[in-house]
PDB file as gemmi writes it, atoms N, CA and C in Angstrom:
CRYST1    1.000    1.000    1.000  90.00  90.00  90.00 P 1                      
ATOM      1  N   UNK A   1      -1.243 -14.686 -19.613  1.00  0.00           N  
ATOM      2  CA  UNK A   1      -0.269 -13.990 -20.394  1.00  0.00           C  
ATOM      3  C   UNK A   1       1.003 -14.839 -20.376  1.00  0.00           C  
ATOM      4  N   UNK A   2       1.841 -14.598 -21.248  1.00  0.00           N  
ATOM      5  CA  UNK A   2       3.015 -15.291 -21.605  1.00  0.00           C  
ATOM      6  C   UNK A   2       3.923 -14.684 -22.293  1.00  0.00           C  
ATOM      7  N   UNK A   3       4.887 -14.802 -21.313  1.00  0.00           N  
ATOM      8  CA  UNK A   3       6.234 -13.910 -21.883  1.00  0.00           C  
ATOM      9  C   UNK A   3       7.274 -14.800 -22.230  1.00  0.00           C  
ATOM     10  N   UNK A   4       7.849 -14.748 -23.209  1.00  0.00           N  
ATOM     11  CA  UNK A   4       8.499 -16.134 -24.234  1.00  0.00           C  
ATOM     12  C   UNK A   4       9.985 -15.599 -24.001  1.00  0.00           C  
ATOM     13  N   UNK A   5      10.208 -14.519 -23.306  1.00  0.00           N  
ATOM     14  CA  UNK A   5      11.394 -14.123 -23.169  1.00  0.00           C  
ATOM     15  C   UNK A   5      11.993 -14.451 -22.085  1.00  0.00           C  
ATOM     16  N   UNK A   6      10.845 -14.638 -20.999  1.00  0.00           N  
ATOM     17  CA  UNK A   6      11.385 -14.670 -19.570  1.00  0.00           C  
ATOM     18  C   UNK A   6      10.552 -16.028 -19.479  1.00  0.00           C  
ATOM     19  N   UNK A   7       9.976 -17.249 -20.219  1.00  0.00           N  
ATOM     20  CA  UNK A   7       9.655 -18.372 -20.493  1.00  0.00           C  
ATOM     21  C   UNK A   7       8.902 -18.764 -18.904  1.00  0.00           C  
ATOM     22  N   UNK A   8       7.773 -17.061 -18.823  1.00  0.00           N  
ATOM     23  CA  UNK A   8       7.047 -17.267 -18.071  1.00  0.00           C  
ATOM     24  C   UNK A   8       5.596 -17.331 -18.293  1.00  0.00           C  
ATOM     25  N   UNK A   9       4.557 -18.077 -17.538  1.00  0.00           N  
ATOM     26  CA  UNK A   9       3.368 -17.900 -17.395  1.00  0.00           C  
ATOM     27  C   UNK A   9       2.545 -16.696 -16.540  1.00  0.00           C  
ATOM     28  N   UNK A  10       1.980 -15.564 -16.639  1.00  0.00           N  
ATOM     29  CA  UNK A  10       1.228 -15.032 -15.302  1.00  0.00           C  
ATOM     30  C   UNK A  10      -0.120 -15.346 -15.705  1.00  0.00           C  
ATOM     31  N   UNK A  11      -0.497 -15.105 -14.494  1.00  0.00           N  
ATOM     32  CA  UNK A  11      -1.890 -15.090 -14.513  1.00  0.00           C  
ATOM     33  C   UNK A  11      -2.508 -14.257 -13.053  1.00  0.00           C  
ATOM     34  N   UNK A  12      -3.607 -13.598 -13.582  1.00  0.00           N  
ATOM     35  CA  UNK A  12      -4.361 -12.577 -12.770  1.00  0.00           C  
ATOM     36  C   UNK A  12      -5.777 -13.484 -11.860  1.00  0.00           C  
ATOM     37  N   UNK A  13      -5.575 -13.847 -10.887  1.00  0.00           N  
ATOM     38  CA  UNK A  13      -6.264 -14.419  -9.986  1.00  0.00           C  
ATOM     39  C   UNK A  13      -7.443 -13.422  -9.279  1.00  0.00           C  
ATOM     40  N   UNK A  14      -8.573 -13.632  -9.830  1.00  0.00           N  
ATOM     41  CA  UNK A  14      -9.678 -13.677  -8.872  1.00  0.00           C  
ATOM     42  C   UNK A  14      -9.741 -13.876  -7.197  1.00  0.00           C  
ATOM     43  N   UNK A  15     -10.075 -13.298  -6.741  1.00  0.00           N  
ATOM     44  CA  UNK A  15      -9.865 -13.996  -5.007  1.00  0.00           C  
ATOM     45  C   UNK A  15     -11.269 -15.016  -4.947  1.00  0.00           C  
ATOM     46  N   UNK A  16     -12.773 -14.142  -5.293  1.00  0.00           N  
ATOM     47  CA  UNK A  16     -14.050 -15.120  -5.347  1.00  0.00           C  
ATOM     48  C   UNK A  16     -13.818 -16.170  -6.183  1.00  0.00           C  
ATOM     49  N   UNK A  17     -13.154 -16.222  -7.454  1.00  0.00           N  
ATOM     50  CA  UNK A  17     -13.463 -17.158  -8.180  1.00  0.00           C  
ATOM     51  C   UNK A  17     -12.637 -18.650  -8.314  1.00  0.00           C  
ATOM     52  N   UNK A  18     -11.192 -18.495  -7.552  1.00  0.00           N  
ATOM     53  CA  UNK A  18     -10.032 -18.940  -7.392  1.00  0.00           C  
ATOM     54  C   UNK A  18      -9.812 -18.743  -5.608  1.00  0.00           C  
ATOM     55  N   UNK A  19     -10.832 -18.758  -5.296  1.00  0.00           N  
ATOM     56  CA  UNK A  19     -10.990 -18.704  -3.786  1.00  0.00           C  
ATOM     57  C   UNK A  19      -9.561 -18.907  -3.163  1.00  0.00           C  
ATOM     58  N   UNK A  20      -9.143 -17.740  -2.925  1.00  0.00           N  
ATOM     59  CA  UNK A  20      -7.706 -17.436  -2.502  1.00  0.00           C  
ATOM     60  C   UNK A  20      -8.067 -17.359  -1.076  1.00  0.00           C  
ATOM     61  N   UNK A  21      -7.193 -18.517  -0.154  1.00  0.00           N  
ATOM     62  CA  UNK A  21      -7.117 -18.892   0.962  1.00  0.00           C  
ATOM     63  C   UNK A  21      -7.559 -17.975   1.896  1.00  0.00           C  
ATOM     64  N   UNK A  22      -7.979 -17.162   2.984  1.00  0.00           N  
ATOM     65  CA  UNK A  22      -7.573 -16.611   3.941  1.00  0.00           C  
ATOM     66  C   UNK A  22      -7.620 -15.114   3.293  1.00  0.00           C  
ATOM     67  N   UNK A  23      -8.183 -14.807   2.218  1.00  0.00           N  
ATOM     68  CA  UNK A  23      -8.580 -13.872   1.855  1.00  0.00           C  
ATOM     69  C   UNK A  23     -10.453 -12.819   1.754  1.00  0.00           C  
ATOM     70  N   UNK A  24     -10.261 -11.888   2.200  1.00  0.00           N  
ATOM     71  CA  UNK A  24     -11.983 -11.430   2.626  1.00  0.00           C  
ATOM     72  C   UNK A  24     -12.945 -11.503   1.259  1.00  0.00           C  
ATOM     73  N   UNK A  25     -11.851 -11.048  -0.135  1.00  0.00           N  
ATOM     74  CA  UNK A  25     -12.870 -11.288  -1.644  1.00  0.00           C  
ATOM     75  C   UNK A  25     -13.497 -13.071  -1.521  1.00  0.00           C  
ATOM     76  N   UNK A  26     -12.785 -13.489  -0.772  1.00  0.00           N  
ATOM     77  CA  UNK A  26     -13.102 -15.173  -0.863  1.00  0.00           C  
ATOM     78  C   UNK A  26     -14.127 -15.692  -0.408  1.00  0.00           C  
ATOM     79  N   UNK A  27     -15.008 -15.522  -0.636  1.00  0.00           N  
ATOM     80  CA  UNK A  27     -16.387 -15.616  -0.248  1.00  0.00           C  
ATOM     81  C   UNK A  27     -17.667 -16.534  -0.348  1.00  0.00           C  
ATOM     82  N   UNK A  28     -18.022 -17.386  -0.243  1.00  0.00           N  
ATOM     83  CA  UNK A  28     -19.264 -18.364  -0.616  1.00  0.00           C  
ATOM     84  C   UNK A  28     -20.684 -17.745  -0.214  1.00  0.00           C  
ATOM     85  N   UNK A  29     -20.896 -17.587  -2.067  1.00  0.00           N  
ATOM     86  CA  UNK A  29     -22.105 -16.913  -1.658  1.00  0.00           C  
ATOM     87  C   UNK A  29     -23.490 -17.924  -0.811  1.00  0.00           C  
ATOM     88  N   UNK A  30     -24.602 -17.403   0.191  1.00  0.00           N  
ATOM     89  CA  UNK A  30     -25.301 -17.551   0.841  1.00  0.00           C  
ATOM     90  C   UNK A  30     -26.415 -18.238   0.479  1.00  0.00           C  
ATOM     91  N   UNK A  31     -26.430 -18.630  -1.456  1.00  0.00           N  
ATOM     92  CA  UNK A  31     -27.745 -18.678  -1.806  1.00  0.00           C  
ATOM     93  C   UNK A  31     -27.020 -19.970  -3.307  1.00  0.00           C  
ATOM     94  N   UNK A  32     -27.534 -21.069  -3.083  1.00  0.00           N  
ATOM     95  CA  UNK A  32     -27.025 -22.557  -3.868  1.00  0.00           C  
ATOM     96  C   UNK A  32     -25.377 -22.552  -3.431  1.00  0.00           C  
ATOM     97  N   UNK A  33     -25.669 -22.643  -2.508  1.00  0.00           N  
ATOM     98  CA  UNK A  33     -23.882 -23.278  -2.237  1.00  0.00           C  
ATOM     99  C   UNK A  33     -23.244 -24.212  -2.173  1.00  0.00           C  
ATOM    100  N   UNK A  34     -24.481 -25.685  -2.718  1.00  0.00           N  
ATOM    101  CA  UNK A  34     -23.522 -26.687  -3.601  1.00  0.00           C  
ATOM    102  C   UNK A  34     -23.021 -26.258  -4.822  1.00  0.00           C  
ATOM    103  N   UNK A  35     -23.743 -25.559  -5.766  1.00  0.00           N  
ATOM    104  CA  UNK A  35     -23.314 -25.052  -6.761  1.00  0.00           C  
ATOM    105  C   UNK A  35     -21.777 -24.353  -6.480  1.00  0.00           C  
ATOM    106  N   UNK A  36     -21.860 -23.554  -5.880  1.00  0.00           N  
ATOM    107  CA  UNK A  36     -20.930 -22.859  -5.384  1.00  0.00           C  
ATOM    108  C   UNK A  36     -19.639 -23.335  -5.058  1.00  0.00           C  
ATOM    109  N   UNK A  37     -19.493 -24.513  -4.406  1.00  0.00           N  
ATOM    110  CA  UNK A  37     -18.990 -25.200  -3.550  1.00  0.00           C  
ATOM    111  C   UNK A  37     -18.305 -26.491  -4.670  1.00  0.00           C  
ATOM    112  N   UNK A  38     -18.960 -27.039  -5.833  1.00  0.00           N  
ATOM    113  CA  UNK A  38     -18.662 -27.707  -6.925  1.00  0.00           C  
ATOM    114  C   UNK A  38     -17.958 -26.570  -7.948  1.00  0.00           C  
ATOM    115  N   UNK A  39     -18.053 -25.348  -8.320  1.00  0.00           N  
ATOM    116  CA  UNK A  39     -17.546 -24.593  -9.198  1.00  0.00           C  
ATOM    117  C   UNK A  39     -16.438 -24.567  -8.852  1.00  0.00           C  
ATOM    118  N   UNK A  40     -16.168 -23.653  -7.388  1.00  0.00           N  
ATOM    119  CA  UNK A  40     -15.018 -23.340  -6.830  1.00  0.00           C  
ATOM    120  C   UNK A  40     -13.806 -24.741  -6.622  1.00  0.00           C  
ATOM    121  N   UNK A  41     -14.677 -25.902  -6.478  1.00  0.00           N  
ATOM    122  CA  UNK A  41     -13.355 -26.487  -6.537  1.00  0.00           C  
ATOM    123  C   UNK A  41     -13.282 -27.179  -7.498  1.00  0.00           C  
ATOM    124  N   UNK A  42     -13.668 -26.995  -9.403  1.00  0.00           N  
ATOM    125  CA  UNK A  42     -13.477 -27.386 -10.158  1.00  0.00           C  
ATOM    126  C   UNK A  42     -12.428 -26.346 -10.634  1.00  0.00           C  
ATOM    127  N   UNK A  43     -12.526 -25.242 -10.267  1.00  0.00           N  
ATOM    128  CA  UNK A  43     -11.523 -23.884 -10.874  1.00  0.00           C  
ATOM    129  C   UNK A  43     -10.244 -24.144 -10.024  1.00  0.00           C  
ATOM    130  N   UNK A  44     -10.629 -25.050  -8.683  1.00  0.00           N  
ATOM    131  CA  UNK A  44      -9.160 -25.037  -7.718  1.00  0.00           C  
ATOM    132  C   UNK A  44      -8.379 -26.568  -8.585  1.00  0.00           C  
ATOM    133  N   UNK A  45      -8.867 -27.329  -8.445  1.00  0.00           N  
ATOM    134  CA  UNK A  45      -8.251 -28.040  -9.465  1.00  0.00           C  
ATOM    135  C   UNK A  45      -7.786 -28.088 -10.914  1.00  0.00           C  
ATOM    136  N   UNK A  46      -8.702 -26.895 -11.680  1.00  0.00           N  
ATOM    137  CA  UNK A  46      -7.873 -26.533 -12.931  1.00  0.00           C  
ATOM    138  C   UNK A  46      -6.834 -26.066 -12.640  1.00  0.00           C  
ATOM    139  N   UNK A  47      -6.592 -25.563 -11.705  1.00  0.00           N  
ATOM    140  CA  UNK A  47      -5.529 -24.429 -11.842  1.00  0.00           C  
ATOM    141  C   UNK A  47      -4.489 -25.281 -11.315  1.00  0.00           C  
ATOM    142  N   UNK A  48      -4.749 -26.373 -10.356  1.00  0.00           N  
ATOM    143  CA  UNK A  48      -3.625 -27.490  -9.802  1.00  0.00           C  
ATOM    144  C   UNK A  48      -2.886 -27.912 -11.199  1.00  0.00           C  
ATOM    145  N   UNK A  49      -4.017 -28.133 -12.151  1.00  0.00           N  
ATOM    146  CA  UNK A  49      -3.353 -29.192 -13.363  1.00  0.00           C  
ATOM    147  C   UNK A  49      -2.512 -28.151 -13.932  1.00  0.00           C  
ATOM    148  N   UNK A  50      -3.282 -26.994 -14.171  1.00  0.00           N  
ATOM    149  CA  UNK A  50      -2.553 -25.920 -15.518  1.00  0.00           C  
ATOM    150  C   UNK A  50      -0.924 -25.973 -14.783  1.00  0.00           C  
ATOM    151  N   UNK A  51      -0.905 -25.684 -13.456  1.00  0.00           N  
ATOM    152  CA  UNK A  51       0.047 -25.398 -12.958  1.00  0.00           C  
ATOM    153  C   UNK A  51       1.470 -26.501 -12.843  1.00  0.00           C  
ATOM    154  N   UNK A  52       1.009 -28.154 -12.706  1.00  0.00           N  
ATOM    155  CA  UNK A  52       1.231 -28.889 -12.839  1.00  0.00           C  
ATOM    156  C   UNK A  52       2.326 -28.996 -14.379  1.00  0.00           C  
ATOM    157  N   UNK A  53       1.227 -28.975 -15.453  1.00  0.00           N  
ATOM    158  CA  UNK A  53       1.386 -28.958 -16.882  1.00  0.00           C  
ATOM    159  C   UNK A  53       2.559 -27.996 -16.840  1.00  0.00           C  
ATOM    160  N   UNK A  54       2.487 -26.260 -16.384  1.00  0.00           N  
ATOM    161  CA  UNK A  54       3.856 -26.000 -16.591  1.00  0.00           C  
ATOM    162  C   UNK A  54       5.005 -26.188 -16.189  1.00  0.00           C  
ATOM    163  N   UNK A  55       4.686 -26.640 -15.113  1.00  0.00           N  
ATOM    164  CA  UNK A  55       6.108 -27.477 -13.955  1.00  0.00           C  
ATOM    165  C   UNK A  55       6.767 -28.164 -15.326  1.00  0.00           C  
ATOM    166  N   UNK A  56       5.748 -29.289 -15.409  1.00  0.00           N  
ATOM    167  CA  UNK A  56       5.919 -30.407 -16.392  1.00  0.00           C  
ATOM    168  C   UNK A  56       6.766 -29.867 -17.749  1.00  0.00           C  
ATOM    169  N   UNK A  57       6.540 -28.692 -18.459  1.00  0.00           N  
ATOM    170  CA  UNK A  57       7.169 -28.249 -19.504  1.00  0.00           C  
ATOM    171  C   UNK A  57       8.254 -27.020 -19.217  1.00  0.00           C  
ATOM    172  N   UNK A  58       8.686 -27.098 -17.922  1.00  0.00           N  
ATOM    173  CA  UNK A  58       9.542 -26.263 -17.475  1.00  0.00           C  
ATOM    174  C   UNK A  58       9.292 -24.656 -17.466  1.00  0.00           C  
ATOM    175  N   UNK A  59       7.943 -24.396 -17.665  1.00  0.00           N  
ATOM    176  CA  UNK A  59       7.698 -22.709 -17.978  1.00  0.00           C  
ATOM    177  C   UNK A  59       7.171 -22.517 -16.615  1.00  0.00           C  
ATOM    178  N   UNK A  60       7.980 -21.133 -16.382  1.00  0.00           N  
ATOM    179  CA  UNK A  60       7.407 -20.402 -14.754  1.00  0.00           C  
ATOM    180  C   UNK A  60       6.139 -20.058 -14.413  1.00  0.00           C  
ATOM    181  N   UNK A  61       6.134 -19.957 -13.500  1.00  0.00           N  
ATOM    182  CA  UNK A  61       4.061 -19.449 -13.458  1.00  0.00           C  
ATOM    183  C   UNK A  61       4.380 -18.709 -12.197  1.00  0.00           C  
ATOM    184  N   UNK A  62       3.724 -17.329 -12.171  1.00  0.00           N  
ATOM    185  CA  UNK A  62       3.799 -16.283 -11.719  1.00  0.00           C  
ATOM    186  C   UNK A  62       2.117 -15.822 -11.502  1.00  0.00           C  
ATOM    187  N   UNK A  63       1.619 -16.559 -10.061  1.00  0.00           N  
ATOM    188  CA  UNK A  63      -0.063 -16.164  -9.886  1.00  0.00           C  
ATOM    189  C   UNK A  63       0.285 -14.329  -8.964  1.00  0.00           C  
ATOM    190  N   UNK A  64      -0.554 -13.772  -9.772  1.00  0.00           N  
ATOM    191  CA  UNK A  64      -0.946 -12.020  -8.887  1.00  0.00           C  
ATOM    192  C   UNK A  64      -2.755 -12.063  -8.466  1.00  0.00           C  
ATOM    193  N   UNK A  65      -2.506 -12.123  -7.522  1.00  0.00           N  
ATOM    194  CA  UNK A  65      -4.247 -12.311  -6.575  1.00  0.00           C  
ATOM    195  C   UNK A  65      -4.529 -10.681  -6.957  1.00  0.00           C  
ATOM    196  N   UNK A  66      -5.740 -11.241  -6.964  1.00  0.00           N  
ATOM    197  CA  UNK A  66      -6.665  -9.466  -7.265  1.00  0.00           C  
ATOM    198  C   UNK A  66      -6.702  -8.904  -5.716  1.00  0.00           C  
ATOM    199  N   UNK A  67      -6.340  -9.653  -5.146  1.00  0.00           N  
ATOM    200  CA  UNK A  67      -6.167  -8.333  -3.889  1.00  0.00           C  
ATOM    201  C   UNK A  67      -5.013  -7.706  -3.741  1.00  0.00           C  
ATOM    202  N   UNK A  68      -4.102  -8.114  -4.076  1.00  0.00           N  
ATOM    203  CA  UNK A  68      -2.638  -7.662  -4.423  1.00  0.00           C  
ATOM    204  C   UNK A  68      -2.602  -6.279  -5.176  1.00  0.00           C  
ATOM    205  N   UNK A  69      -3.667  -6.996  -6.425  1.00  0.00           N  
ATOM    206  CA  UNK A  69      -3.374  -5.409  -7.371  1.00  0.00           C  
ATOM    207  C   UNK A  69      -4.568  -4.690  -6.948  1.00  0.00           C  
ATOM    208  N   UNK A  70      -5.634  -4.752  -6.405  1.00  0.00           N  
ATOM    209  CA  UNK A  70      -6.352  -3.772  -5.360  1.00  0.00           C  
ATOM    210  C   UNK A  70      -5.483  -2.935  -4.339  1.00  0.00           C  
ATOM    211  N   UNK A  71      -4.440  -3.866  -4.098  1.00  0.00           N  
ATOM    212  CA  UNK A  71      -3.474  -2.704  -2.587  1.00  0.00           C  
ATOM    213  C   UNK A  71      -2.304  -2.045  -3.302  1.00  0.00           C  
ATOM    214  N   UNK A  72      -2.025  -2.616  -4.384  1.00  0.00           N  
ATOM    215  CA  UNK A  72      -0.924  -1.728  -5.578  1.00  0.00           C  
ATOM    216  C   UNK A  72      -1.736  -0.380  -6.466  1.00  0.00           C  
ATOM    217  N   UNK A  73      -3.121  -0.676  -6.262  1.00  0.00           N  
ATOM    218  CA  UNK A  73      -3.360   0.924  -6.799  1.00  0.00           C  
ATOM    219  C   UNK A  73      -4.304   1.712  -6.054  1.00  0.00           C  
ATOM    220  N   UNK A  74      -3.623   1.452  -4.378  1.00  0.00           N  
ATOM    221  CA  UNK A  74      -3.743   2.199  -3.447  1.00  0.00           C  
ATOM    222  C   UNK A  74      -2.720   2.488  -3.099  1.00  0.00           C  
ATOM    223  N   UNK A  75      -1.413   1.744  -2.914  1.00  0.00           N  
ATOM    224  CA  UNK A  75      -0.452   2.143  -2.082  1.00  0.00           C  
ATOM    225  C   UNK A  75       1.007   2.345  -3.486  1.00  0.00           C  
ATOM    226  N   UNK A  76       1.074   2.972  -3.482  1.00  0.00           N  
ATOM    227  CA  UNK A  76       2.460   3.154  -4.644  1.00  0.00           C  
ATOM    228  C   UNK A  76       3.256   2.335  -3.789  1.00  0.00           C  
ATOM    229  N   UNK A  77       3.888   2.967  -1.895  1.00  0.00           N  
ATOM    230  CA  UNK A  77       5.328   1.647  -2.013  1.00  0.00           C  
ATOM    231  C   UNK A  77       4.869   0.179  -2.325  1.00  0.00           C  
ATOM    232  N   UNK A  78       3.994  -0.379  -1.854  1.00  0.00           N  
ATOM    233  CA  UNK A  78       3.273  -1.575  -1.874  1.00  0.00           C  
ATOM    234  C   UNK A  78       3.767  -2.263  -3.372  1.00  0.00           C  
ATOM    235  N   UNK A  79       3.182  -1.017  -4.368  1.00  0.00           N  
ATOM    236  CA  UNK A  79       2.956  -1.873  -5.966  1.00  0.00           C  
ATOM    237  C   UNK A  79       4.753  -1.714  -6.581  1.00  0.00           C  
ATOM    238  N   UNK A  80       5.389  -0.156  -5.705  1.00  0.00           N  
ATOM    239  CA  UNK A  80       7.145  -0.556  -6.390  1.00  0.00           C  
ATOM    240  C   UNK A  80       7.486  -1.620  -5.853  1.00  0.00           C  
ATOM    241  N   UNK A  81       7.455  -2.446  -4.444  1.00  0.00           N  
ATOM    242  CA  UNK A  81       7.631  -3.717  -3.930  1.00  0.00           C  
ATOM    243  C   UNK A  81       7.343  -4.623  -4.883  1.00  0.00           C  
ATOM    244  N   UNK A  82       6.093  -4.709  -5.119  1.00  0.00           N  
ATOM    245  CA  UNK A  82       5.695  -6.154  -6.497  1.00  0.00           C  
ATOM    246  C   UNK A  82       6.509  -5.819  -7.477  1.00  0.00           C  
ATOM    247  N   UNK A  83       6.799  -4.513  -8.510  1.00  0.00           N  
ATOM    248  CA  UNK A  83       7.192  -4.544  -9.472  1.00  0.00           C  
ATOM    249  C   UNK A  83       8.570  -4.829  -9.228  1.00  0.00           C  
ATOM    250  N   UNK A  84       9.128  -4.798  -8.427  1.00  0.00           N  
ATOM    251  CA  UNK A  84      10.875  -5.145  -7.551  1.00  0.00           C  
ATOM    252  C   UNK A  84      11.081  -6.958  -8.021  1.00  0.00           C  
ATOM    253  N   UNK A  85       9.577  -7.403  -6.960  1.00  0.00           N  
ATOM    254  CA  UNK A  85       9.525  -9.115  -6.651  1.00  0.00           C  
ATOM    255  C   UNK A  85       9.105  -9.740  -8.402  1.00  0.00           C  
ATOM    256  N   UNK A  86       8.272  -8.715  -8.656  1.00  0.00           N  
ATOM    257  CA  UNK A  86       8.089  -9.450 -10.167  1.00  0.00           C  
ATOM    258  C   UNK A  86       9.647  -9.583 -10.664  1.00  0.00           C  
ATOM    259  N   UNK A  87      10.200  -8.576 -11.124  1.00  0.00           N  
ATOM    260  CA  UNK A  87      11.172  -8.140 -11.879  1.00  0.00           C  
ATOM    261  C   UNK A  87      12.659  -9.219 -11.253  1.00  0.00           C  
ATOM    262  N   UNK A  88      12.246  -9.676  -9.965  1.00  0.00           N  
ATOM    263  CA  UNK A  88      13.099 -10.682  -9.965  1.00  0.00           C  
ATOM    264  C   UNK A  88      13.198 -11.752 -10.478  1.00  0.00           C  
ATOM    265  N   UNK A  89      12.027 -12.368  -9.855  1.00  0.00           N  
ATOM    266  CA  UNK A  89      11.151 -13.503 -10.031  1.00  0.00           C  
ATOM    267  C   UNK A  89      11.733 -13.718 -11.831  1.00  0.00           C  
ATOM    268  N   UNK A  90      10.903 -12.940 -12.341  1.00  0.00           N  
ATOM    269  CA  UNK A  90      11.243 -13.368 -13.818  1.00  0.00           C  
ATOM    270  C   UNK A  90      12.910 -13.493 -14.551  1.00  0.00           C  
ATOM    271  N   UNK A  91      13.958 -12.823 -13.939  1.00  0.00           N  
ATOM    272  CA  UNK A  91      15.074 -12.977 -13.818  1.00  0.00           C  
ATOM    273  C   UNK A  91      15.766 -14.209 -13.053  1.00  0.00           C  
ATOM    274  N   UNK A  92      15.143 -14.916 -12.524  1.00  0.00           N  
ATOM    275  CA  UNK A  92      15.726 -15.980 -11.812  1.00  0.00           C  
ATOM    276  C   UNK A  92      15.173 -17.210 -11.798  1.00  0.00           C  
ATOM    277  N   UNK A  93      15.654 -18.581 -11.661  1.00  0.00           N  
ATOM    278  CA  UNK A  93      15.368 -19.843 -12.184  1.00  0.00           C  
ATOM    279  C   UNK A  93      14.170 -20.439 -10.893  1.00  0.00           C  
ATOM    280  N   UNK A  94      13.710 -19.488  -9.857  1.00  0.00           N  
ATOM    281  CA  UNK A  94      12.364 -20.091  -9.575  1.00  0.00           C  
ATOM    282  C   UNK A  94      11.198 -20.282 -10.232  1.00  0.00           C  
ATOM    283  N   UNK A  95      10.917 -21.818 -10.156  1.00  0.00           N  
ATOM    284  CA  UNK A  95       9.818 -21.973 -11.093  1.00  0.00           C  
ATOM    285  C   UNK A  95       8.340 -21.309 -10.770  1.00  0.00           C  
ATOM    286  N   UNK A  96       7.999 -20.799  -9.441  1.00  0.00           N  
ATOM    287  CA  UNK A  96       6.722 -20.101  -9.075  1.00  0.00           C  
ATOM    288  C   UNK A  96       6.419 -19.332  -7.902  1.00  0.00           C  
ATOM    289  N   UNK A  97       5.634 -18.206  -8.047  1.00  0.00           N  
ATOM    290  CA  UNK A  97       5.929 -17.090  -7.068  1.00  0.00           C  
ATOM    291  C   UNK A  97       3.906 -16.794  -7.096  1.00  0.00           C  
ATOM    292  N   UNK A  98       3.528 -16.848  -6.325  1.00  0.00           N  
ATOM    293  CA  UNK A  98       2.671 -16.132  -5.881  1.00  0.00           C  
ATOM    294  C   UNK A  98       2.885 -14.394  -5.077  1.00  0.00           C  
ATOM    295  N   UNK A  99       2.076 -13.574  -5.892  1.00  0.00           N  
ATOM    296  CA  UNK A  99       2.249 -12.319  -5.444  1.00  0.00           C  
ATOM    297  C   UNK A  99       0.851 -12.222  -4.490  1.00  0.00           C  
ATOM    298  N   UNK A 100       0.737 -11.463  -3.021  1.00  0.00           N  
ATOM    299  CA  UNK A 100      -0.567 -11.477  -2.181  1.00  0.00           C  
ATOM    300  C   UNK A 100       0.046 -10.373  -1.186  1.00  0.00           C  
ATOM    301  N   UNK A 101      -0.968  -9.796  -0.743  1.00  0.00           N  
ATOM    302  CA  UNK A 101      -0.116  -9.075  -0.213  1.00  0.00           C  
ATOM    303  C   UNK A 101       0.190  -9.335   1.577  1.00  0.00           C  
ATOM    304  N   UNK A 102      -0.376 -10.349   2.210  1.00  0.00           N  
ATOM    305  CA  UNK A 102       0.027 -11.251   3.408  1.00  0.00           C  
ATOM    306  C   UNK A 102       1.394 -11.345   2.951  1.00  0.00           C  
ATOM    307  N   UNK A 103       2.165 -11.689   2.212  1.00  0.00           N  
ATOM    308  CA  UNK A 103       3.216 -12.487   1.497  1.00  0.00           C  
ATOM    309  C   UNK A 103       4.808 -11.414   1.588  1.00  0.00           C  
ATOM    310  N   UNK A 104       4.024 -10.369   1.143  1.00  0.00           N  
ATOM    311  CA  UNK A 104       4.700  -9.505   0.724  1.00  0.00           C  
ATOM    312  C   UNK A 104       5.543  -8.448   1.578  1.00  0.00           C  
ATOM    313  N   UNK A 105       4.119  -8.498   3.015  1.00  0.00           N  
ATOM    314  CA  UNK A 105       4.377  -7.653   3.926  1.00  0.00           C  
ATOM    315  C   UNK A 105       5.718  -8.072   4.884  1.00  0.00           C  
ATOM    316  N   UNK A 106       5.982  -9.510   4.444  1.00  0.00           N  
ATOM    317  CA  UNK A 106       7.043 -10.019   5.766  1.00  0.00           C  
ATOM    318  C   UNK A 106       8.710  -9.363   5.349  1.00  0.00           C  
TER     319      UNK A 106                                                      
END                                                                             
């Protein structure tokens, strides 16, 4: 998604598919895990470049891990917290914010 107002990028992160660090969705499945193991880090390097590319053209990028919005529509304070950190984030000249909820809790 792309908001031309706040000359940001988001994007909704997978934890399996975008194998988000230190996360339990992050998982290698048990059965062809070269396959597995070549996918996952062809998707970790797209996302190096995409991310790269917007550095490069000055547009923000704003990643939200799917476990994040798994604990935002369990916990209401949790998700007014993100909508707080979003709502900054996009107001202010940092170029990138990962939302997780390890991150969030400090």
């Amino acid at each position: 998604m792309f908001l031309r107002k706040y000359n940001t990028a988001i994007f909704i992160h997978g934890c399996f598919w975008h194998q988000h660090r230190g996360c339990r969705y992050a998982y290698t499945p048990k059965s062809r895990q070269d396959f597995w193991e070549k996918k996952f880090q062809r998707n970790i390097c797209r996302d190096r470049e995409v991310r790269r590319k917007l550095e490069e053209t000055h547009i923000k990028c704003l990643i939200i891990w799917e476990c994040a919005v798994r604990k935002m529509r369990k916990d209401e304070t949790y998700r007014q917290k993100v909508l707080l950190e979003t709502e900054c984030f996009l107001n202010s000249n940092q170029p990138y914010m990962e939302i997780q909820p390890e991150k969030m809790e400090k």
